[in-house]
C-alpha positions in Angstrom: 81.5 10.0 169.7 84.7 11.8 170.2 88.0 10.4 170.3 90.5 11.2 172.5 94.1 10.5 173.2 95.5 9.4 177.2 99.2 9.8 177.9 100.3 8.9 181.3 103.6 8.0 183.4 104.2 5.3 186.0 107.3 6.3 187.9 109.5 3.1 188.3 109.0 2.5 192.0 105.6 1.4 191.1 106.0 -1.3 188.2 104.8 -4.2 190.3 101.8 -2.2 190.6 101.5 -1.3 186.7 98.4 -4.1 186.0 96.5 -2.3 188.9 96.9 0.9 188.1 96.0 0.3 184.5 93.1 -1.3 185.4 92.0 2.0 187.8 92.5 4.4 185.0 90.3 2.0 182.6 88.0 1.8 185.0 88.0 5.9 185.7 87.5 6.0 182.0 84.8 4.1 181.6 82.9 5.3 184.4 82.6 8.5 182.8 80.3 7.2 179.8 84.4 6.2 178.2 84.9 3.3 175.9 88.5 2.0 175.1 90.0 1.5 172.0 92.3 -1.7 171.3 95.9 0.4 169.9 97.9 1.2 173.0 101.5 1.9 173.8 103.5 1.6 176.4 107.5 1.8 176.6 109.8 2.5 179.6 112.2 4.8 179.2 114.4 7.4 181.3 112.8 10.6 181.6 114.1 13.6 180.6 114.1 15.0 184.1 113.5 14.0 187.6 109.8 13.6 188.5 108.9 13.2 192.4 112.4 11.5 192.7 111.9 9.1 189.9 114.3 9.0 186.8 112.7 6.2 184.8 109.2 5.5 184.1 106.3 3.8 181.8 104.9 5.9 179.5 101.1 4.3 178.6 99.3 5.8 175.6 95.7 4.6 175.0 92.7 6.3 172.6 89.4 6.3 174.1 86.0 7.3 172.6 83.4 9.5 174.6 79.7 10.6 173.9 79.6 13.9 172.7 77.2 16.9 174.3 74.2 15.5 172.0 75.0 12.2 172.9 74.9 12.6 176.4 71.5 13.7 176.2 70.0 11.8 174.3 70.9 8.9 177.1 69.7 11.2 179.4 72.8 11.7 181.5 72.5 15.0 183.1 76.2 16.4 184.0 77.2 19.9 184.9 80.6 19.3 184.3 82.8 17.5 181.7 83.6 13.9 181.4 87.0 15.1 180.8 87.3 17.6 183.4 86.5 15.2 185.9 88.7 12.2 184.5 92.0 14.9 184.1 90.8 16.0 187.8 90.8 12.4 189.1 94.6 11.4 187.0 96.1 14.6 188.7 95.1 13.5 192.1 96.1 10.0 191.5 99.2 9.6 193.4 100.7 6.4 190.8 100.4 8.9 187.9 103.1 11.2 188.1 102.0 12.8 184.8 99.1 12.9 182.5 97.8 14.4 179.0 94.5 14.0 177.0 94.2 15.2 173.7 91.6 15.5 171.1 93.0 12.7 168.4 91.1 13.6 165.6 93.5 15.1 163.4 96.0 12.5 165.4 98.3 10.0 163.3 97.7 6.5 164.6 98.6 5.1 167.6 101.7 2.7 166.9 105.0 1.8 169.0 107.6 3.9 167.8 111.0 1.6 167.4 114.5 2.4 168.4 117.6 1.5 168.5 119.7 0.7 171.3 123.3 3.1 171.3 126.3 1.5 172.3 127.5 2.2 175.4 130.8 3.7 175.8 132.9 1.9 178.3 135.4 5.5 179.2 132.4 6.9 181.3 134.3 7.7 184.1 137.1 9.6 183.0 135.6 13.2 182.1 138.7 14.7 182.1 139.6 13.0 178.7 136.1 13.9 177.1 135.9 17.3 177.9 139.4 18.3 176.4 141.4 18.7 179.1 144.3 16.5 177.8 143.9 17.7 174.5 147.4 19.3 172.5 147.3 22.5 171.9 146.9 23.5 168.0 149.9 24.2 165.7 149.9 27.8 164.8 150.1 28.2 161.3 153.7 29.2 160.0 154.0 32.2 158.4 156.0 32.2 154.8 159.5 34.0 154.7 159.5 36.8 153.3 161.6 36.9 150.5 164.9 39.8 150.4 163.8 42.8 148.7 165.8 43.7 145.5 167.4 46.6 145.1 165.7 48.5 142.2 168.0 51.3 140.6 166.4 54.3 138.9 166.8 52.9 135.4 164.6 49.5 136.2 162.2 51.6 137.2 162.3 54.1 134.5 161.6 51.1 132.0 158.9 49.7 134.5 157.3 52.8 134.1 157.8 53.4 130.7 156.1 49.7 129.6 152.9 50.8 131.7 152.7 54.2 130.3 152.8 53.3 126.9 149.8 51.3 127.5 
């Protein structure tokens, strides 16, 4: 048996129709020789673009065990095609699923709910003016030190100046 990993999104619009579409893709699944296994995630969350004019959506994660190629014929199940061809075939088609992704989850960490924390929200949402700088100061330029009155040297200063560094 091989196990795999099913990742799929239920746009918003169709939450009240979440049990029955969960039950069609377990059932698609396990028409294909699939068995289920009991971890499973699901979270709703907004996505990070529109999809099919949906901006939120349920993401559903679920392993899932399938007979391998040896397997398969040893039950006798004749099949041209791949169990997973057909069930990725049958989710792209599907017009509840807006996305979907199987992976191999062999070398997969385990399938657990991942926890967050909820940001504040900020209650100046409307003014972007403010956040984006607009009414921001100016910066100080920084203030150059005064330069300080040359001295007059006269010729004999700088005799002895020169003198004390020659004799060096």
């Amino acid at each position: 048996m091989v196990e795999y990993e099913l990742l799929y999104l239920v746009g918003e619009s169709k939450d009240a129709e979440l049990p029955h579409i969960r039950e069609d893709v377990e059932q698609l699944v396990t028409s294909h020789g699939g068995t289920f296994l009991l971890a499973f995630t699901e979270e709703k969350r907004k996505m990070a673009y529109v999809v099919k004019n949906e901006v939120r959506g349920t993401y559903i994660a679920r392993r899932f065990t399938l007979p391998d190629k040896d397997e398969r014929d040893e039950q006798g199940i004749e099949q041209t095609v791949h169990p997973l061809t057909e069930i990725n075939r049958a989710l792209q088609l599907s017009k509840d699923i807006l996305r979907s992704l199987i992976v191999n989850a062999d070398d997969m960490p385990e399938l657990k709910a991942i926890p967050r924390e909820e940001r504040p929200r900020t209650e100046n949402r409307g003014n972007r003016y403010e956040k984006r700088g607009a009414v921001r100061p100016m910066p100080i330029a920084p203030i150059a030190p005064k330069e300080e009155e040359k001295k007059v040297v006269t010729e004999e200063e700088m005799d002895a100046q020169l003198k004390e560094k020659l004799d060096i």
